[in-house]
MIMI-331884 format. One record per residue (C-alpha): residue number from 1; x, z, y. Coordinates in steps of 0.5 Angstrom, whole numbers, plus 500, padded with zeros to 3 digits. Each point is the difference from the previous one (the first is absolute). Example, Ala and Ser with C-alpha at 12.3 -4.5 7.8 and 13.67 -1.06 7.14 Angstrom:
<rs>
<r resi="1" X="525" Z="516" Y="491"/>
<r resi="2" X="502" Z="498" Y="507"/>
</rs>
This chain:
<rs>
<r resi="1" X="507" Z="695" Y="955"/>
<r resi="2" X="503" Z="493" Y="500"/>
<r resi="3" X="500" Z="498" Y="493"/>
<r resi="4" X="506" Z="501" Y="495"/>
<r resi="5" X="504" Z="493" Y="499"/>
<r resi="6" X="500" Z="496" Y="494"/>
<r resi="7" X="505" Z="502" Y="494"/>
<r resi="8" X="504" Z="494" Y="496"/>
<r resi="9" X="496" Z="502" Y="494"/>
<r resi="10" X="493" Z="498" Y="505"/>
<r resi="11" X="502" Z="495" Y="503"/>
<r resi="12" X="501" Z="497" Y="492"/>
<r resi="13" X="494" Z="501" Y="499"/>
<r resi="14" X="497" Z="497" Y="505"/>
<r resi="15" X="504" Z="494" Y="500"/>
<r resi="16" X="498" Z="498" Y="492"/>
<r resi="17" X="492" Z="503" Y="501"/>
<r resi="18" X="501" Z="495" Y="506"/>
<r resi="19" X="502" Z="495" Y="495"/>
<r resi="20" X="495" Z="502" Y="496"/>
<r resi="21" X="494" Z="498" Y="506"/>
<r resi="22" X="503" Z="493" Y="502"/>
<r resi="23" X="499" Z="498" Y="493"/>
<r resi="24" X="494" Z="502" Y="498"/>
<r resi="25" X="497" Z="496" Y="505"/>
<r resi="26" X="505" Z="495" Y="499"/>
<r resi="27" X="498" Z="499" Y="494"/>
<r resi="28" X="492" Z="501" Y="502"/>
<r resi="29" X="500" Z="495" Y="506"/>
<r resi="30" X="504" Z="495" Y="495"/>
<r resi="31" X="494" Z="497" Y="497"/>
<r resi="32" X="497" Z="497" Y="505"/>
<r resi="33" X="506" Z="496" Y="501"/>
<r resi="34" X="501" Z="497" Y="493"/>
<r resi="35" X="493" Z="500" Y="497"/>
<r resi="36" X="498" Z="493" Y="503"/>
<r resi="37" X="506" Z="497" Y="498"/>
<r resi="38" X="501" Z="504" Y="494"/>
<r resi="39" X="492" Z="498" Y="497"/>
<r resi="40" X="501" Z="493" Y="503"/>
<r resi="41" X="505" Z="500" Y="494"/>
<r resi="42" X="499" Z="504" Y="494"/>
<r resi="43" X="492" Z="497" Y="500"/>
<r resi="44" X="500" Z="494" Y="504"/>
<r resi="45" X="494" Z="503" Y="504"/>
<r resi="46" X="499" Z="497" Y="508"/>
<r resi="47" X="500" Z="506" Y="504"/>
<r resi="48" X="492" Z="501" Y="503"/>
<r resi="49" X="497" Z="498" Y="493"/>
<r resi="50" X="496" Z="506" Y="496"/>
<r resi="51" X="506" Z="500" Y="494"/>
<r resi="52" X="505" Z="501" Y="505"/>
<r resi="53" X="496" Z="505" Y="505"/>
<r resi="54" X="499" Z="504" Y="494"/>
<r resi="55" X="508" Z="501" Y="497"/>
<r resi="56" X="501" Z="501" Y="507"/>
<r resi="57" X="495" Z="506" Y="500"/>
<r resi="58" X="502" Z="503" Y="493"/>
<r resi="59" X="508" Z="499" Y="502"/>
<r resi="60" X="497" Z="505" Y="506"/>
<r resi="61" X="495" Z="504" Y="497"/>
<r resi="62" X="503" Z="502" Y="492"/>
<r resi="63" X="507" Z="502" Y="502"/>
<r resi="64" X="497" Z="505" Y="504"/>
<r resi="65" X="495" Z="502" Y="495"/>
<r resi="66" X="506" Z="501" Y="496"/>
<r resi="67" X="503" Z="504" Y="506"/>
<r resi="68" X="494" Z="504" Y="501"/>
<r resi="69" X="500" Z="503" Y="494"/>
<r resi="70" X="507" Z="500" Y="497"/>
<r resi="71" X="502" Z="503" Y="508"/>
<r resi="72" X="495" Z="506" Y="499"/>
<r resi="73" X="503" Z="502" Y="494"/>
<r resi="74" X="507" Z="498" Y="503"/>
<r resi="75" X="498" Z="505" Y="506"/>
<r resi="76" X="497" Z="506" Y="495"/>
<r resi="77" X="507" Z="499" Y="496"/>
<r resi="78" X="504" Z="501" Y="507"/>
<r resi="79" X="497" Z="507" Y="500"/>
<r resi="80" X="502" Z="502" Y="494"/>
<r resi="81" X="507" Z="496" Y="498"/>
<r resi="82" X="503" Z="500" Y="507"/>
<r resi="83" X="499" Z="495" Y="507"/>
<r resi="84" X="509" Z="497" Y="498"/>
<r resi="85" X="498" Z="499" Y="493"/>
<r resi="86" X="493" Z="496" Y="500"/>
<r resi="87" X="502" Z="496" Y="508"/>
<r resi="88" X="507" Z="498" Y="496"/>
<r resi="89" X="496" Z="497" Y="494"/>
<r resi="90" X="496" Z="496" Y="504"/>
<r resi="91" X="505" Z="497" Y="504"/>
<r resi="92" X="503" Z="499" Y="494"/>
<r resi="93" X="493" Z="496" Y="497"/>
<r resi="94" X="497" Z="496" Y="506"/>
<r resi="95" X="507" Z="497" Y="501"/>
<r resi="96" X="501" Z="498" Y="493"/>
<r resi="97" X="493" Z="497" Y="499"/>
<r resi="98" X="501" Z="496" Y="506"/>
<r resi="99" X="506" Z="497" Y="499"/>
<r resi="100" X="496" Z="497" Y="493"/>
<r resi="101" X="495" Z="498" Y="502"/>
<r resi="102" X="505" Z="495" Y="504"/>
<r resi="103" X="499" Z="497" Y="493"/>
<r resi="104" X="494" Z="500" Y="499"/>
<r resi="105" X="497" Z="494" Y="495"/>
<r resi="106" X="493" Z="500" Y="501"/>
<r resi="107" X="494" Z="504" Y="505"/>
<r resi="108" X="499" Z="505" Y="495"/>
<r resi="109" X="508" Z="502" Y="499"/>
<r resi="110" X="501" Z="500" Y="509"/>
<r resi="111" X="493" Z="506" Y="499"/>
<r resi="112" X="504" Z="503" Y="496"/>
<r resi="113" X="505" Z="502" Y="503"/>
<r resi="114" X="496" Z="501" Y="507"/>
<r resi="115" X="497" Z="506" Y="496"/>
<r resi="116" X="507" Z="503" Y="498"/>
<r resi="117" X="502" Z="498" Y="507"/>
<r resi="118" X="494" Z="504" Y="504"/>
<r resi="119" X="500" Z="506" Y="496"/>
<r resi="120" X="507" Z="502" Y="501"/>
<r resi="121" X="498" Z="498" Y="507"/>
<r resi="122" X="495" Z="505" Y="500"/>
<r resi="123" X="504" Z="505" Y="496"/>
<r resi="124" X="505" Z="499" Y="506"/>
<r resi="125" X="496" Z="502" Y="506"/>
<r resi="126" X="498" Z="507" Y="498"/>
<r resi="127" X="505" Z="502" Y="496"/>
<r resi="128" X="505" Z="499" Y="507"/>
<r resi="129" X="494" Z="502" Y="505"/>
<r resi="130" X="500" Z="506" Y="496"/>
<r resi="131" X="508" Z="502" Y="499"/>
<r resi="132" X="500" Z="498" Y="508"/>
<r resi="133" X="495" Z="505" Y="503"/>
<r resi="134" X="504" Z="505" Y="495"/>
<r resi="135" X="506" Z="499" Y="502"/>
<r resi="136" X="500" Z="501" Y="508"/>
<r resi="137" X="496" Z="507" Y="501"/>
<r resi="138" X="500" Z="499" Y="507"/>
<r resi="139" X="493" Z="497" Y="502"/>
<r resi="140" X="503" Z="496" Y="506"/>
<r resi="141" X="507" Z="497" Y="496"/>
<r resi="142" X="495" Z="500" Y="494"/>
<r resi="143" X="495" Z="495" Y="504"/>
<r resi="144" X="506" Z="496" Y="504"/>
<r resi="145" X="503" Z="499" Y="492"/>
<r resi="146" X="493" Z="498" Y="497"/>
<r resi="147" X="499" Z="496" Y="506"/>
<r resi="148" X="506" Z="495" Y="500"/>
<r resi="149" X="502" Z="500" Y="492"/>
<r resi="150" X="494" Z="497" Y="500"/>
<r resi="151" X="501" Z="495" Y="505"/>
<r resi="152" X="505" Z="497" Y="495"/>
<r resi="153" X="493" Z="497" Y="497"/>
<r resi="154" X="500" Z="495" Y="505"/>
<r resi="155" X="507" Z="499" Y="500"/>
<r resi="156" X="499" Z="498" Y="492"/>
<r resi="157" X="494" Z="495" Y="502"/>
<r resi="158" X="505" Z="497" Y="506"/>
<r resi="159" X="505" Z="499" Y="495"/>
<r resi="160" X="496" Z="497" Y="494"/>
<r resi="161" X="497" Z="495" Y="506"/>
<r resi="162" X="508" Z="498" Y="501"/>
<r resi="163" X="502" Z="499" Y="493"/>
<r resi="164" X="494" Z="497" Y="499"/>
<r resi="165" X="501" Z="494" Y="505"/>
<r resi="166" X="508" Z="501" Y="497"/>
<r resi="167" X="498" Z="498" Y="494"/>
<r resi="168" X="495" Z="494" Y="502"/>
<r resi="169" X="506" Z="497" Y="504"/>
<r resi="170" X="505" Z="502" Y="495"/>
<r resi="171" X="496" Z="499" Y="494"/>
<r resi="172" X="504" Z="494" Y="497"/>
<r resi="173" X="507" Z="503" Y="501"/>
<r resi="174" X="498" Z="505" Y="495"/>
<r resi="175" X="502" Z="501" Y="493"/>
<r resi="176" X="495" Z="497" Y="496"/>
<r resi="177" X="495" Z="505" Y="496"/>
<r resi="178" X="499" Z="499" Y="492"/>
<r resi="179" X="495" Z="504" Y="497"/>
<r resi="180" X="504" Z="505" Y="495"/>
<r resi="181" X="501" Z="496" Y="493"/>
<r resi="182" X="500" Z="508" Y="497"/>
<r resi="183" X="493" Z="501" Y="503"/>
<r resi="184" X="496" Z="493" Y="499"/>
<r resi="185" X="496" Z="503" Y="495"/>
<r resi="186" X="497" Z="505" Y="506"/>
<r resi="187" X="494" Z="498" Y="503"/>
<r resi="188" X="499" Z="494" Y="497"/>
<r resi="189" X="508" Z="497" Y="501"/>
<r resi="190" X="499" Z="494" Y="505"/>
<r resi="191" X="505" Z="498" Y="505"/>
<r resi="192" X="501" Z="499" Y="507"/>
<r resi="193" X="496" Z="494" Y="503"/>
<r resi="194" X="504" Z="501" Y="507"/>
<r resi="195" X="508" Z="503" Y="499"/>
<r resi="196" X="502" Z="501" Y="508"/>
<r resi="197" X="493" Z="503" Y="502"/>
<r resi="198" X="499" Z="503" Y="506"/>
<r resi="199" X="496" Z="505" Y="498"/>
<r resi="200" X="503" Z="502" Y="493"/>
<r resi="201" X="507" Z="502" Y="505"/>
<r resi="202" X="495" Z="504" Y="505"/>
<r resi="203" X="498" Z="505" Y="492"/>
<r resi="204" X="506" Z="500" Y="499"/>
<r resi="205" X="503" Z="502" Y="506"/>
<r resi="206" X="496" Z="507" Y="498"/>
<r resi="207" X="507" Z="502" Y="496"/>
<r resi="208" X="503" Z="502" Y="506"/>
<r resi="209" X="497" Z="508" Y="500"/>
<r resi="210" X="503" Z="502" Y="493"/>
<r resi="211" X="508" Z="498" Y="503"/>
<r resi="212" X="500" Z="506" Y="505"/>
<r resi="213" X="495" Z="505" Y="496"/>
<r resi="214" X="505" Z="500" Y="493"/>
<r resi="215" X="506" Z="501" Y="505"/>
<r resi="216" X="497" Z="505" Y="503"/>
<r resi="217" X="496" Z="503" Y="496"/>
<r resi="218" X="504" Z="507" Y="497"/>
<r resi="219" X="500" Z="501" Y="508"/>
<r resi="220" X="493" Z="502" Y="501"/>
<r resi="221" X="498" Z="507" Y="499"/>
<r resi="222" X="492" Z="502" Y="497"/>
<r resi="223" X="495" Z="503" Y="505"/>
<r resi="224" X="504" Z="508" Y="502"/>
<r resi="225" X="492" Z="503" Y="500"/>
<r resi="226" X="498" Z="495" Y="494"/>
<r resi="227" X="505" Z="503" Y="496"/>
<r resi="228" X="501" Z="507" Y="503"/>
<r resi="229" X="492" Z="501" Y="498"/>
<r resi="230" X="502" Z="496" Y="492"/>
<r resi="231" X="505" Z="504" Y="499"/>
<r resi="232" X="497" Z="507" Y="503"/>
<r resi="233" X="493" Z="497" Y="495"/>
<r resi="234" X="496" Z="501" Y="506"/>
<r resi="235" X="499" Z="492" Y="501"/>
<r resi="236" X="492" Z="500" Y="498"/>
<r resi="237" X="497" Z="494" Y="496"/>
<r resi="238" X="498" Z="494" Y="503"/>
<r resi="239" X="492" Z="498" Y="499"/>
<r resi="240" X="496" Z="494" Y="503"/>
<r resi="241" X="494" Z="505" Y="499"/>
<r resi="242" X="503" Z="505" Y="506"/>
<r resi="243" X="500" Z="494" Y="504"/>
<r resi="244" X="493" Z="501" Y="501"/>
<r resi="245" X="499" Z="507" Y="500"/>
<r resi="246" X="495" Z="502" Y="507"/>
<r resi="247" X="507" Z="501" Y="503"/>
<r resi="248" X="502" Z="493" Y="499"/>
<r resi="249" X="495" Z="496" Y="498"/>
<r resi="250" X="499" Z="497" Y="508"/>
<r resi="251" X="507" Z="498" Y="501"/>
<r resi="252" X="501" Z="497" Y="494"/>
<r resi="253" X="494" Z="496" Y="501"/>
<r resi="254" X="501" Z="498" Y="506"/>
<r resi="255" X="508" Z="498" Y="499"/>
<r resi="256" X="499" Z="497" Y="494"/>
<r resi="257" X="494" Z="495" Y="504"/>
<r resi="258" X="504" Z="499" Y="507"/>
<r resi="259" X="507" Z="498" Y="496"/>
<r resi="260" X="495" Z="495" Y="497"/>
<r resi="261" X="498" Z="497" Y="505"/>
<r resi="262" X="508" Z="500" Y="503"/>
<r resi="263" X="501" Z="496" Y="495"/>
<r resi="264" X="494" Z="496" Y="499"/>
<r resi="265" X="502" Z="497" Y="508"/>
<r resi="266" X="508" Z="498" Y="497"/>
<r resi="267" X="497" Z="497" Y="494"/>
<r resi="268" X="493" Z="498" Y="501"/>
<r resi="269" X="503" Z="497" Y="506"/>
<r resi="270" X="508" Z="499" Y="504"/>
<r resi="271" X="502" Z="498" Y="492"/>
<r resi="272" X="495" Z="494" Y="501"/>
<r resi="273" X="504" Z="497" Y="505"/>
<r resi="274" X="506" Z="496" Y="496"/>
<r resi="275" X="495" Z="496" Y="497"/>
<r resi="276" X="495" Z="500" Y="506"/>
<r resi="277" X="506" Z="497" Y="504"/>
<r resi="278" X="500" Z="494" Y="497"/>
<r resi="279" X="494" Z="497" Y="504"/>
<r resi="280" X="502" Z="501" Y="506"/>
<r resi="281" X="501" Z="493" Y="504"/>
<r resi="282" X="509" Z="502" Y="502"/>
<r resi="283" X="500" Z="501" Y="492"/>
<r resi="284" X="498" Z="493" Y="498"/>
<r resi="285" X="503" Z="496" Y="505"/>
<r resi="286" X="507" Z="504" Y="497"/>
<r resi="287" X="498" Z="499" Y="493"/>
<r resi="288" X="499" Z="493" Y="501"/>
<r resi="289" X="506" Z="500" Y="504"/>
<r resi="290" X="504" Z="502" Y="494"/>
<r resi="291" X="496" Z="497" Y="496"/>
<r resi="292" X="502" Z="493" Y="503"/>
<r resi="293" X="507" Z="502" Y="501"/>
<r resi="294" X="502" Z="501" Y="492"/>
<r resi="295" X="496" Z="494" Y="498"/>
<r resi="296" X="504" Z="496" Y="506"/>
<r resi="297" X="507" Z="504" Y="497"/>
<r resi="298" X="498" Z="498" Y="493"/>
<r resi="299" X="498" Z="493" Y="500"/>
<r resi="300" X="504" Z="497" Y="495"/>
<r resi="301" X="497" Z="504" Y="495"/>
<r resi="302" X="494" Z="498" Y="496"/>
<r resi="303" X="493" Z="502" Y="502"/>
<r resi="304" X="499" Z="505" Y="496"/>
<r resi="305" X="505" Z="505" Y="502"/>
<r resi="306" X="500" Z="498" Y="508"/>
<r resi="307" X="493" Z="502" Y="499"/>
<r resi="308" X="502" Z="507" Y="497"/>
<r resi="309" X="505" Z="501" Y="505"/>
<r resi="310" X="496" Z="498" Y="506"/>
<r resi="311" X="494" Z="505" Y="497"/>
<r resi="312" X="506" Z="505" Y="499"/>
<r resi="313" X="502" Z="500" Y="508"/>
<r resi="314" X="493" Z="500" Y="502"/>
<r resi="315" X="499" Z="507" Y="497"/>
<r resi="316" X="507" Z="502" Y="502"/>
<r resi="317" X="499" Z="500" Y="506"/>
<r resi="318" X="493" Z="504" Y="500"/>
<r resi="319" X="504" Z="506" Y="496"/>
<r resi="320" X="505" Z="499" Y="505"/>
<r resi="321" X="495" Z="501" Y="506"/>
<r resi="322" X="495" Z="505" Y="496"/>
<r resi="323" X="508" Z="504" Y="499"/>
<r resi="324" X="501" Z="500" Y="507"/>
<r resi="325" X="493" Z="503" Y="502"/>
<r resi="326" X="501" Z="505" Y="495"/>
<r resi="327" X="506" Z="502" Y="503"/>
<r resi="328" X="496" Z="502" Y="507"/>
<r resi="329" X="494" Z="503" Y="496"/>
<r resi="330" X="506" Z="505" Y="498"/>
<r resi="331" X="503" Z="500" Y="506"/>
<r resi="332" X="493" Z="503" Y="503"/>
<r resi="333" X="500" Z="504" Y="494"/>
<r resi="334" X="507" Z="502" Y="501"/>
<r resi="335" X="498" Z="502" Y="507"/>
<r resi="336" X="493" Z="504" Y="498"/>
<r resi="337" X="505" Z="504" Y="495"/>
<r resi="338" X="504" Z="502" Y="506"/>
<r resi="339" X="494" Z="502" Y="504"/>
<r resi="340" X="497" Z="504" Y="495"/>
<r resi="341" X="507" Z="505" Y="498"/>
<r resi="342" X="501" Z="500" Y="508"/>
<r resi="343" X="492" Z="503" Y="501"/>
<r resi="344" X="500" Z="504" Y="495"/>
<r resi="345" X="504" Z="505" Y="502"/>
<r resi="346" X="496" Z="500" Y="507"/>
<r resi="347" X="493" Z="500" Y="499"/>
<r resi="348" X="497" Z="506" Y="496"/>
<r resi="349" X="493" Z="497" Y="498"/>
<r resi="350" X="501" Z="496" Y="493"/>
<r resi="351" X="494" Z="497" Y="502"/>
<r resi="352" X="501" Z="497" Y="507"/>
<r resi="353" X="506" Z="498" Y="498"/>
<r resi="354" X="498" Z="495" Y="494"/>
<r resi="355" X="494" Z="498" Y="505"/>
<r resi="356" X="505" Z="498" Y="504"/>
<r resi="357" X="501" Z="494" Y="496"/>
<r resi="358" X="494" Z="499" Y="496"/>
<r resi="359" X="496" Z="500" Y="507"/>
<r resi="360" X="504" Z="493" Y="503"/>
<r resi="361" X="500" Z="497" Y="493"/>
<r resi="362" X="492" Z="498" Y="500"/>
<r resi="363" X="501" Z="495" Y="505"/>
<r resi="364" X="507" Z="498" Y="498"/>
<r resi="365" X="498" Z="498" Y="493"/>
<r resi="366" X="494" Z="496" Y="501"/>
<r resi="367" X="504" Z="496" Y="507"/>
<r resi="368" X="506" Z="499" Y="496"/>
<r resi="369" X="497" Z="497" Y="493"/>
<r resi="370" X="493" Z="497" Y="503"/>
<r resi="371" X="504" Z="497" Y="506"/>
<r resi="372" X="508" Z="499" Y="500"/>
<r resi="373" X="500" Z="499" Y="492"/>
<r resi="374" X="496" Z="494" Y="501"/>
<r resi="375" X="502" Z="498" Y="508"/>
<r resi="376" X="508" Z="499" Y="499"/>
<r resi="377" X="506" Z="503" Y="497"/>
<r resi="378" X="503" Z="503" Y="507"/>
<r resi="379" X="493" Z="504" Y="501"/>
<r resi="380" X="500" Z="502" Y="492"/>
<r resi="381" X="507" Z="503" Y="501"/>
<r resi="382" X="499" Z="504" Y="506"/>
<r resi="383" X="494" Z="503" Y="497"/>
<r resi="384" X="502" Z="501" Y="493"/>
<r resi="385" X="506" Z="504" Y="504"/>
<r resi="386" X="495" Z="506" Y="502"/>
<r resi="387" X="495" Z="499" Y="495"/>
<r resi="388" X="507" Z="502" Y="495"/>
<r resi="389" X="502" Z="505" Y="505"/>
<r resi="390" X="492" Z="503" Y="500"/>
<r resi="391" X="500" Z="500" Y="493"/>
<r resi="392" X="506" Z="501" Y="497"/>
<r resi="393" X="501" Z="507" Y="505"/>
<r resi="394" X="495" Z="503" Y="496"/>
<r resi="395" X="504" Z="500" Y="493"/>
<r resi="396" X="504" Z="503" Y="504"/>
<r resi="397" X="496" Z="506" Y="502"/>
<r resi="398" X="497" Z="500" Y="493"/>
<r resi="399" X="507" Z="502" Y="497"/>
<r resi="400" X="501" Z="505" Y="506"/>
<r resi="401" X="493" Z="503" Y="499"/>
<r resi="402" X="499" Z="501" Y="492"/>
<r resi="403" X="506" Z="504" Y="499"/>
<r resi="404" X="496" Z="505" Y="504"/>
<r resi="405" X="494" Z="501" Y="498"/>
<r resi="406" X="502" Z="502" Y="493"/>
<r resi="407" X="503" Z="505" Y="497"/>
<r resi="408" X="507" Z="500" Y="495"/>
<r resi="409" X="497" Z="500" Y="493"/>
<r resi="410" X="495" Z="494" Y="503"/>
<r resi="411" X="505" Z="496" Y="505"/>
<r resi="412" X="501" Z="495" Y="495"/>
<r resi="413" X="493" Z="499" Y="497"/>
<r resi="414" X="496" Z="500" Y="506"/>
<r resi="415" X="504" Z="496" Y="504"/>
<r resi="416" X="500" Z="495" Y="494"/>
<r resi="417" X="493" Z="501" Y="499"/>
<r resi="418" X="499" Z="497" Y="508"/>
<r resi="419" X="506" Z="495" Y="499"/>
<r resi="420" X="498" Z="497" Y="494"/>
<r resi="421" X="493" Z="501" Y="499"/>
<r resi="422" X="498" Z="499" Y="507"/>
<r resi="423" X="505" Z="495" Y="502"/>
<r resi="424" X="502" Z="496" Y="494"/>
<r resi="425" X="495" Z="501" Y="496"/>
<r resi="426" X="495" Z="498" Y="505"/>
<r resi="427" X="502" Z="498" Y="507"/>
<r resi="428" X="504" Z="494" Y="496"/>
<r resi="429" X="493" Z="498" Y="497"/>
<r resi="430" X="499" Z="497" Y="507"/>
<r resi="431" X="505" Z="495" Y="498"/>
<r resi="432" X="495" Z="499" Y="494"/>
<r resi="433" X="493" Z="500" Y="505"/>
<r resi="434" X="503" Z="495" Y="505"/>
<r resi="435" X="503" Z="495" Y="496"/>
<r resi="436" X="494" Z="499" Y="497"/>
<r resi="437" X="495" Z="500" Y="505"/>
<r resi="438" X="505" Z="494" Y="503"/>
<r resi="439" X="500" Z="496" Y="494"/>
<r resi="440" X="497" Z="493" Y="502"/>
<r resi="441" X="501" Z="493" Y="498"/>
<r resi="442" X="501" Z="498" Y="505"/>
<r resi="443" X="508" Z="500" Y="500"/>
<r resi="444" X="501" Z="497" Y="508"/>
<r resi="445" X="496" Z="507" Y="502"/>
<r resi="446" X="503" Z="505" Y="495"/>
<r resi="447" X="505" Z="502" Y="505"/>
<r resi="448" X="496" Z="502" Y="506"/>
<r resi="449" X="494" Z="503" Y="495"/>
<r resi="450" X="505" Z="504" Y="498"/>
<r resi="451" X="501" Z="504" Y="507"/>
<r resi="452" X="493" Z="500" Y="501"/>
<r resi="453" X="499" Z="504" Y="495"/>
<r resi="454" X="506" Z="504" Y="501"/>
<r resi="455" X="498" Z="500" Y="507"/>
<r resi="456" X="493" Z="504" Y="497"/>
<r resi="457" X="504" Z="504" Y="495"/>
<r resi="458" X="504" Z="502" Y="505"/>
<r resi="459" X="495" Z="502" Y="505"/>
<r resi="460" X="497" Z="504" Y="493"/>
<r resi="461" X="506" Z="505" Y="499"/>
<r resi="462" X="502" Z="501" Y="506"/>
<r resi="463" X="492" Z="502" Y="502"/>
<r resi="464" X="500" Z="505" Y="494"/>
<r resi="465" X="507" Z="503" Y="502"/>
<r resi="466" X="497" Z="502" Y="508"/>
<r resi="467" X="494" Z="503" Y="496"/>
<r resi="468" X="504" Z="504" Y="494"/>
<r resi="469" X="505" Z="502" Y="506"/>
<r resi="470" X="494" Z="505" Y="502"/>
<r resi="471" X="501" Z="504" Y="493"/>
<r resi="472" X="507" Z="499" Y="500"/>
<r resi="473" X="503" Z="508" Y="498"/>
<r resi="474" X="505" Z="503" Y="505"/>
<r resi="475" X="506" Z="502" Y="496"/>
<r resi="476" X="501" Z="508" Y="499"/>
<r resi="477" X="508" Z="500" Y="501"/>
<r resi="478" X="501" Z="506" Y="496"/>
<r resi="479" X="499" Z="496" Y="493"/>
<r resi="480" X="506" Z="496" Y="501"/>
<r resi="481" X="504" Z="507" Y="497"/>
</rs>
């Protein structure tokens, strides 16, 4: 029996939860874009050195500790409060506190704002996954919707690719940013060093969600099988303690512990690569280039600024480049999405089908980081396409998966305590673990000891995930009522 077509109220819906999934990772694959620029400028640190890695690893590691924890208690709040109200506010959150860290003033002030950021983030995930799978009870439609609303989450990280190399090249045509007079005595006050920083544009570009979700926010109808229990008073109680009952205590363990180590391949390894980039010999010659280029172009002025200028186009066009490489890893992971939704539906084994992308990745991340990141930049970018399309499929299978292992009442708090404790909490501490083993002084070789280490990294998690995957819980379909 084919399944029933989509209504215009389904169809909404899956346009703003898709909203929803391209700017959680719009907002998250943000990061790796502006941090060098944006730790070059607010402590004056040269990437590579041990002050800089260790910025690096807390502007990674404590926003997601944040979104852990928070995101938990986000996704228990979800069971009780309702999916629609609880994904509209964190929408609402993680895009305003990124459009103010777009003016943030010192280091501590940009973590800040990272922390409310993945904590809407990690807020938004659950509760749209959950209101997803509630939504569409036909397990084919159900599978399809899930499959591709999600693909969008590639389409955020193309997108903030885009915009990231928009503002670098238009960054100086832009409005000046002034750090607001009625704020000054927040944070320490202080002032903008670079008025038309790229980076400062790229934050605060993270608005754009919240103009779409308040035009259509009194569309959106709750969960009908959330609120039909509610209002019956049949809807148990949430409890973290049930999701280690004998009952689901293994698939608890085991989706907690492989969400990590999807998570620990992106940020242990493919977010590494903007600044592993830089090493390769194409990207030298064009930052000379333009380097050369402005100095000749601004001549006439006096040493000091052509010297500032010439630095500038330098690092201008290594953002540009490290935009552009960007842009093909979501490409690939755009691709992987696509794969994941199209299979799920064909083969029945959850298991064989993630193995279907964890089994190649042993051999691509170690090639595209030991050999590719540190061979030239065509080869990098080939790699970093299948790596981003292998790794970022499994994020994918996740949100198709979790819905189906627990039951309503625990929908939201075992889906965040996988999400967050094991992908955001844990499998971001990657991030912290690779920075650090890559920390030299030697600053030459800081690029290429950093995909050697993602290259390890990377091998680890995806090793892990193949033995995992043998524990993995195949989903019973009747607790999807």
């Amino acid at each position: 029996m084919p399944a029933p077509k989509l209504t215009s109220t389904q169809w909404l819906i899956c346009f703003i939860a898709s909203i929803g999934f391209a700017f959680d990772i719009y907002e998250l694959l943000m990061l790796p874009l502006i941090v060098g620029p944006a730790l070059q400028e607010l402590l004056g640190a040269a990437p590579g050195t041990p002050e800089f890695n260790s910025w690096v690893g807390k502007l990674f590691y404590i926003p997601a500790i944040a979104g852990g924890i928070f995101g938990l208690l986000g996704g228990y709040l979800t069971d009780i409060l309702g999916r629609r109200r609880v994904l509209t506010w964190s929408i609402l959150l993680y895009a305003f506190a990124a459009f103010a860290a777009g003016y943030s003033t010192s280091v501590e002030m940009l973590l800040f704002f990272r922390c409310l950021v993945f904590i809407g983030v990690c807020v938004e995930f659950v509760a749209a996954v959950a209101w997803l799978a509630e939504l569409f009870p036909d397990p084919k439609q159900r599978e399809k919707v899930l499959g591709y609303t999600q693909a969008f989450s590639s389409i955020g990280g193309l997108l903030v690719a885009v915009a990231n190399g928009l503002c670098v090249k238009y960054s100086l045509s832009f409005p000046a940013i002034h750090f607001p007079d009625f704020l000054s005595g927040m944070f320490g006050g202080g002032t903008v060093a670079d008025e038309h920083a790229a980076w400062r544009y790229t934050l605060m570009s993270g608005l754009i969600p919240a103009i779409p979700l308040i035009v259509i926010r009194p569309f959106l109808p709750e969960s009908p099988a959330w609120a039909q229990k509610k209002a019956a008073g049949t809807l148990r109680r949430p409890s973290i303690g049930e999701l280690f009952t004998p009952e689901l205590r293994r698939t608890t363990l085991v989706t907690t512990a492989m969400f990590a180590m999807a998570y620990g391949a992106a940020f242990g390894a493919i977010q590494h690569i903007p600044r592993i980039i830089p090493g390769l010999p194409e990207v030298k010659a064009a930052a000379v280039a333009a380097s050369e280029a402005a100095a000749t172009e601004n001549a006439g002025k006096p040493a000091d600024v052509v010297k500032k200028l010439s630095v500038v186009a330098g690092k201008k066009a290594e953002q540009s480049i490290a935009a552009n490489t960007t842009k093909i890893q979501e490409v690939g992971g755009l691709v992987g999405r696509f794969i994941l939704a199209a299979l799920a539906v064909i083969i029945v084994s959850r298991r064989k089908l993630l193995r279907l992308f964890v089994v190649p990745g042993l051999a691509v991340m170690p090639i595209v980081f030991a050999y590719c990141a540190v061979t030239g930049l065509i080869p990098l970018q080939i790699g970093i396409f299948f790596a981003g399309l292998l790794t970022v499929a499994q994020f994918s299978f996740w949100g198709n998966y979790l819905p189906r292992v627990y039951p309503m009442h625990l929908r939201g708090t075992g889906e965040s305590f996988a999400a967050n404790i094991g992908g955001r909490l844990i499998g971001t501490s990657f991030a912290w673990v690779t920075t650090t083993l890559a920390t030299t002084t030697d600053l030459a070789a800081a690029p290429a000891k950093l995909a050697y280490t993602a290259a390890a990294v990377g091998f680890g998690v995806y090793f892990m995930s193949l033995i995992l995957s043998f524990f993995l819980p195949e989903p019973k379909e009747e607790l999807m009522d």
